[in-house]
FIKE-855393 format. One line per 2 residues: number of its first residue (from 1); their letters; for each residue x, y, z of C-alpha. Coordinates in Angstrom, 1 decimal, decimal comma. Example, Ala and Ser with C-alpha at 12.3 -4.5 7.8 and 13.67 -1.06 7.14 Angstrom:
1> AS> 12,3 -4,5 7,8 ~ 13,7 -1,1 7,1
//
This chain:
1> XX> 0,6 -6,0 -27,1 ~ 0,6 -9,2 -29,4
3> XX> 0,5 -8,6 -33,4 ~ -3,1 -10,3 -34,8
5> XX> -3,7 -9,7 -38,1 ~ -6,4 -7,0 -38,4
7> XX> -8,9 -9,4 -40,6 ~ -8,9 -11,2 -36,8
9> XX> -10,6 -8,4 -35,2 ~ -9,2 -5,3 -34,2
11> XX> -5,8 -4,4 -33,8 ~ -4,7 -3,9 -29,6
13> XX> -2,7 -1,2 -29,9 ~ -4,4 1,8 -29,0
15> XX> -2,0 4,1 -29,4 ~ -1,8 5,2 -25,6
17> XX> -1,4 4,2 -21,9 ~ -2,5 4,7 -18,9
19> XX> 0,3 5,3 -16,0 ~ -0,1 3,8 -12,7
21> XX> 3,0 3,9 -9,8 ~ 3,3 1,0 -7,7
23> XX> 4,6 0,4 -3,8 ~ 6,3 -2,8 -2,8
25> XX> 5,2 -6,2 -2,1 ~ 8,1 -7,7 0,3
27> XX> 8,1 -6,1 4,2 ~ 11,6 -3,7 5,1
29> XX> 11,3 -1,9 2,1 ~ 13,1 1,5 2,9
31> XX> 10,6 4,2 1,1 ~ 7,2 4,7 2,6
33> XX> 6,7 1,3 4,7 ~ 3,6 -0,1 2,8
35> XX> 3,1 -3,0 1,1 ~ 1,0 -3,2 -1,7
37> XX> 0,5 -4,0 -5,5 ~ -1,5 -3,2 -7,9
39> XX> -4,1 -5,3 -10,3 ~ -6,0 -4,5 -13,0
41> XX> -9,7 -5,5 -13,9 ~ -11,2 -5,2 -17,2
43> XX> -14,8 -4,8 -18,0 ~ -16,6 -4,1 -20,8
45> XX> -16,6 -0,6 -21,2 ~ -12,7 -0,2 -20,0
47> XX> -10,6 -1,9 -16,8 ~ -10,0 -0,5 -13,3
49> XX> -7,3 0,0 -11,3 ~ -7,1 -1,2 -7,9
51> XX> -4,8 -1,7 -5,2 ~ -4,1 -4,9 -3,1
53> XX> -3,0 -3,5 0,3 ~ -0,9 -6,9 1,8
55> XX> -1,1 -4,9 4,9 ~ -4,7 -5,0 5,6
57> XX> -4,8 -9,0 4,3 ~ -5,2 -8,4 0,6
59> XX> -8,1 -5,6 0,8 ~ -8,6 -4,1 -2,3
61> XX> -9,2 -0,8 -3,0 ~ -10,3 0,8 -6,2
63> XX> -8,2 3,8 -7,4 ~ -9,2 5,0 -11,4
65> XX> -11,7 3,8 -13,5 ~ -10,7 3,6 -17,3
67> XX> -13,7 3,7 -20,0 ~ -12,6 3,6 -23,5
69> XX> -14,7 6,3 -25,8 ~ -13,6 5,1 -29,1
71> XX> -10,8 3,2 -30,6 ~ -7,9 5,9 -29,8
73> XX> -9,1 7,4 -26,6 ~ -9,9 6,6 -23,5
75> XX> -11,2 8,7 -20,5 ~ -9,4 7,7 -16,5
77> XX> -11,7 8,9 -13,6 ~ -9,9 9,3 -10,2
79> XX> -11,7 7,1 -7,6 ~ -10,6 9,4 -4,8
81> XX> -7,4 11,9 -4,0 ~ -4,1 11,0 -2,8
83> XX> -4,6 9,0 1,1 ~ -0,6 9,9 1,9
85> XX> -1,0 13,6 0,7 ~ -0,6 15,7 4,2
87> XX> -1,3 19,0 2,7 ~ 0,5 20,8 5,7
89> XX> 3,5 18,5 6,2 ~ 3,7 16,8 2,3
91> XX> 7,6 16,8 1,2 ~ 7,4 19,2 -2,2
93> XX> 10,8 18,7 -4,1 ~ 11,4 21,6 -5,9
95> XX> 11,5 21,5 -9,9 ~ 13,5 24,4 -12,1
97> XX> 11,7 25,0 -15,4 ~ 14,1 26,5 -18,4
99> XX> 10,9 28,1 -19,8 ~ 10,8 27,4 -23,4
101> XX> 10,5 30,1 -27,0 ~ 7,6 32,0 -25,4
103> XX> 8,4 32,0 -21,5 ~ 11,6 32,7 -19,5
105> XX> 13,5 30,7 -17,0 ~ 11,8 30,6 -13,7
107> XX> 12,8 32,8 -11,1 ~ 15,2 30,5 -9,7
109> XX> 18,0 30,5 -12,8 ~ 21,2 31,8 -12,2
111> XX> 23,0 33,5 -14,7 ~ 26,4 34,4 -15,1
113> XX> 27,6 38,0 -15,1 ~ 30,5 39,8 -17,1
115> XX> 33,0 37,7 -15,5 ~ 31,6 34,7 -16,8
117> XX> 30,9 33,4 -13,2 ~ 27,8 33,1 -11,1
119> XX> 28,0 35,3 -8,0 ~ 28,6 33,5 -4,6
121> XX> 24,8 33,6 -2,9 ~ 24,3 32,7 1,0
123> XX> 22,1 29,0 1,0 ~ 19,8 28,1 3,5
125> XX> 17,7 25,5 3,7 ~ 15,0 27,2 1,3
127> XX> 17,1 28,6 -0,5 ~ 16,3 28,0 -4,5
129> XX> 18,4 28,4 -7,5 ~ 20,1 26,1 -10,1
131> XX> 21,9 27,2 -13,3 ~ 23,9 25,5 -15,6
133> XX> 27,8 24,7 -16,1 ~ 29,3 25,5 -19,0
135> XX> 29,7 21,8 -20,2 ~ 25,8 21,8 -20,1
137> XX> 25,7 19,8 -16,6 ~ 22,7 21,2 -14,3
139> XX> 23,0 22,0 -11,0 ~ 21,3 24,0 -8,0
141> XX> 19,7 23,6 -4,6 ~ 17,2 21,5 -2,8
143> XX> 15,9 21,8 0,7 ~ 19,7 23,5 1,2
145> XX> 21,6 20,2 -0,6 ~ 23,5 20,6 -4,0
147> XX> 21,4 18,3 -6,6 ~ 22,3 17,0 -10,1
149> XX> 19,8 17,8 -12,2 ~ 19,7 16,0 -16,3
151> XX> 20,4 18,6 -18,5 ~ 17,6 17,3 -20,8
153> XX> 14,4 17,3 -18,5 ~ 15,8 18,6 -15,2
155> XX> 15,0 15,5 -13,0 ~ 17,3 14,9 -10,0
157> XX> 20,0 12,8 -10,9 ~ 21,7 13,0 -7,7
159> XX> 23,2 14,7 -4,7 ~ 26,5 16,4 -4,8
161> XX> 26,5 18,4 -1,6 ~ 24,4 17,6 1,6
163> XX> 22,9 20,6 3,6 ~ 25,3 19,4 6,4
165> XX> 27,9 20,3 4,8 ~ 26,1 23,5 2,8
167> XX> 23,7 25,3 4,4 ~ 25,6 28,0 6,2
169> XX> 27,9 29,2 3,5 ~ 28,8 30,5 0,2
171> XX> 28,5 29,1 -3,2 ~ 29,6 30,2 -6,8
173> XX> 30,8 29,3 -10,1 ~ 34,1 30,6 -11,3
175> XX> 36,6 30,2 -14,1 ~ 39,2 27,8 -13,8
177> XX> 40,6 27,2 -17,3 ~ 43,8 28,5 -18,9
179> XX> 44,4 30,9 -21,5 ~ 45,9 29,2 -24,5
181> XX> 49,0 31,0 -24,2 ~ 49,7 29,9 -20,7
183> XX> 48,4 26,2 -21,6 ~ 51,4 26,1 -24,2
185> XX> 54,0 27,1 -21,5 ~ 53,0 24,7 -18,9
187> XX> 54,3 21,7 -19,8 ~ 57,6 22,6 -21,5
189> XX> 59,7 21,5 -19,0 ~ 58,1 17,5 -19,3
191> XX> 59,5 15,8 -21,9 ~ 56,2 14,0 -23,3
193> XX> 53,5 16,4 -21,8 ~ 54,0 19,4 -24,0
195> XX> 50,8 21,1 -24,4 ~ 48,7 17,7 -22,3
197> XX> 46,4 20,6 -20,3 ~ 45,4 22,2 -23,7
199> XX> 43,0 20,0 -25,1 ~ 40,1 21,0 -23,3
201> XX> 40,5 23,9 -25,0 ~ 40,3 22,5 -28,1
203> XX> 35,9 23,0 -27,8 ~ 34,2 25,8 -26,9
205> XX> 33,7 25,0 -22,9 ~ 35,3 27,0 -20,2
207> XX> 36,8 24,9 -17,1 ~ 34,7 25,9 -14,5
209> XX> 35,0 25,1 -10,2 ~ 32,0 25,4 -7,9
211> XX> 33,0 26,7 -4,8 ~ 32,2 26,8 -1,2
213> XX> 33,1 29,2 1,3 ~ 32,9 28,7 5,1
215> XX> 32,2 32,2 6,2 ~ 33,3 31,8 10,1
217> XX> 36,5 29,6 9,1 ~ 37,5 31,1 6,0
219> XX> 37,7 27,7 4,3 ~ 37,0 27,1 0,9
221> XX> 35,9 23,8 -0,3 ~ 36,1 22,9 -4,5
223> XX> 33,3 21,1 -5,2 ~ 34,9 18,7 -7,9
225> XX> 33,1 16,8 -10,2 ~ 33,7 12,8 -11,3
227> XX> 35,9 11,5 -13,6 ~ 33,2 11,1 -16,2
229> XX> 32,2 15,2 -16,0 ~ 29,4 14,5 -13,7
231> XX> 28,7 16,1 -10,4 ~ 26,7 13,9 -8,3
233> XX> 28,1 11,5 -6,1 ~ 27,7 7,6 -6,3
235> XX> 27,4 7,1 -2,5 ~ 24,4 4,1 -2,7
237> XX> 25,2 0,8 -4,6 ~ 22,5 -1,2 -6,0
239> XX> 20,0 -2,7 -3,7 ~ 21,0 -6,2 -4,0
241> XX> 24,8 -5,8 -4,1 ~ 24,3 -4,0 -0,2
243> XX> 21,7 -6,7 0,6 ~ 24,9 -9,6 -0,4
245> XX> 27,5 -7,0 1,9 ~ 25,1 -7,5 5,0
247> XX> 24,8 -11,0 4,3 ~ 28,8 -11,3 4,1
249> XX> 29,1 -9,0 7,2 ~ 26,9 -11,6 9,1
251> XX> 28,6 -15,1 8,4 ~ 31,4 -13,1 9,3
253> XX> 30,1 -12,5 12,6 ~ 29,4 -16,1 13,0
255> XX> 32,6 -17,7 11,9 ~ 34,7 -14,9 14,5
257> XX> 31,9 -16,1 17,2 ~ 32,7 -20,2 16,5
259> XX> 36,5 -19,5 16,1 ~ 36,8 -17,4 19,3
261> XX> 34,2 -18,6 21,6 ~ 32,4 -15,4 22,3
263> XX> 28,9 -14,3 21,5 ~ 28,1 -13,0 18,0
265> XX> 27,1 -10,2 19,3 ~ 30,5 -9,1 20,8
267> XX> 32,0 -10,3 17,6 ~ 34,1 -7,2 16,0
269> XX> 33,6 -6,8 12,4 ~ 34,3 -4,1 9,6
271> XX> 33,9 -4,3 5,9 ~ 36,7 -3,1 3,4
273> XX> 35,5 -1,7 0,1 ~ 36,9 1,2 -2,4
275> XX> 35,0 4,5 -1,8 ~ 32,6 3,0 0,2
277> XX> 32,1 3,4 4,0 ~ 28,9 1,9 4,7
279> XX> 26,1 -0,3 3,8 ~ 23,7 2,3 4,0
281> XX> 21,4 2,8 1,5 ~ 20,4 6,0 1,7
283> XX> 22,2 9,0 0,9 ~ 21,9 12,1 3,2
285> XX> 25,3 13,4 3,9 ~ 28,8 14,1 1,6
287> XX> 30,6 15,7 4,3 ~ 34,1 14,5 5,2
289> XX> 34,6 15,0 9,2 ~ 38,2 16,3 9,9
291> XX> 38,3 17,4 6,4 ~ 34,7 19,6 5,4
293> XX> 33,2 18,8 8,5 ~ 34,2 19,0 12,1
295> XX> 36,0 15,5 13,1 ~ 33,8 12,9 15,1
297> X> 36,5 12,3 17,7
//
């Protein structure tokens, strides 16, 4: 809000807000297909909010009414319940809760035993259960993927496993780390790297793997985590950078088409990048065929 002075009338701050979630204008979105926007009416006892559906030429369709009961408070009245809420078939995402002073983790929390490691557990797809790494990273399960979860809120940061790759197996948290008389003997030998693997020890954190065992092969996969101590994988680039790739990968298409006289269609073209494989922009899978997954060819 603009700063008046308050001899000018009456300051515009009220000291709250009022939350409203908007869809997307543009057509090929890649979420839930619509295309709408929102606008806001005032009145005056309050404003409304109301959404513009560009897929039904501009209708507009009026979703909470805001009336303003003083000059800190203000009182929002649904216009009607959620249209896209399927009650049988709705996708529920799954939300651990730490508890707090007065109320214990919910029933989902894994805790470590004597060992200091978390007990391997079967996953399925319903599976549910998240704990915390020693370095105060949060992970655990979701519709049989391996999520990211912020430390601070527990919101999804990311995935780190796909169920392709975990449902069907074994997972568990384990030591790692050495003993700081073992850490001093390791790099004797190197001239230059005497004592290089100690400093993590230098805090209080363990070094901790997540592991995954494939019970009919016997193979165990390490679950590493990023450079930066994170978990979850950066598999999507930014919208707009992908949107330039495909763009690239086309006038490629075009220029092989001119310079060897076939159809762009039958023109043969790949993209090289770092990490990334695809221009794909959504994430579903971290398996590695021939490697943690059985090989395409």
């Amino acid at each position: 809000f603009p700063t008046i002075d308050p001899k000018d009338g009456p300051y515009p701050n009220r000291g709250s807000c009022v939350f409203a979630q908007t869809s997307v204008m543009r057509a090929g979105t890649s979420r839930d297909g619509r295309q709408q926007s929102r606008l806001i009416r005032g009145n005056k006892d309050g404003f409304e909010i109301c959404t513009v559906d560009h897929q039904k030429d501009g209708k507009i369709r009026l979703d909470a009414t805001i009336t303003y009961r003083g000059d800190s408070n203000e009182v929002g009245v649904y216009a009607h319940e959620d249209e896209a809420y399927d009650h049988d078939s709705y996708f529920k995402v799954y939300a651990p809760s730490a508890g707090d002073k007065l109320h214990p983790p919910d029933d989902g929390f894994r805790r470590y035993n004597s060992d200091g490691n978390i007990e391997p557990f079967d996953v399925e797809a319903d599976t549910v259960a998240w704990w915390y790494m020693s370095c105060g990273r949060a992970l655990g399960m979701l519709n049989g993927n391996l999520i990211e979860y912020d430390s601070s809120t527990l919101a999804p940061l990311g995935l780190v496993v796909g169920a392709d790759e975990l449902v069907g197996k074994k997972i568990g948290v384990i030591n790692s780390g050495l003993d700081a008389d073992t850490c001093q003997l390791l790099f004797d030998e190197e001239e230059g790297m005497e004592g290089a693997d100690c400093a993590a020890l230098a805090g209080d954190l363990r070094e901790q793997a997540v592991v995954l065992l494939d019970k009919k092969t016997g193979q165990v996969t390490v679950v590493q985590p990023n450079e930066d101590g994170s978990y979850w994988r950066k598999i999507v680039r930014n919208k707009m950078v992908r949107m330039k790739e495909v763009r690239r990968i086309k006038a490629a298409k075009q220029w092989a088409a001119e310079l060897m006289g076939v159809d762009e269609a039958e023109a043969n073209v790949v993209s090289s990048w770092g990490p990334y494989t695809t221009t794909s922009g959504t994430a579903k899978k971290t398996s590695v065929p021939g490697l943690t997954a059985p090989s395409a060819l």
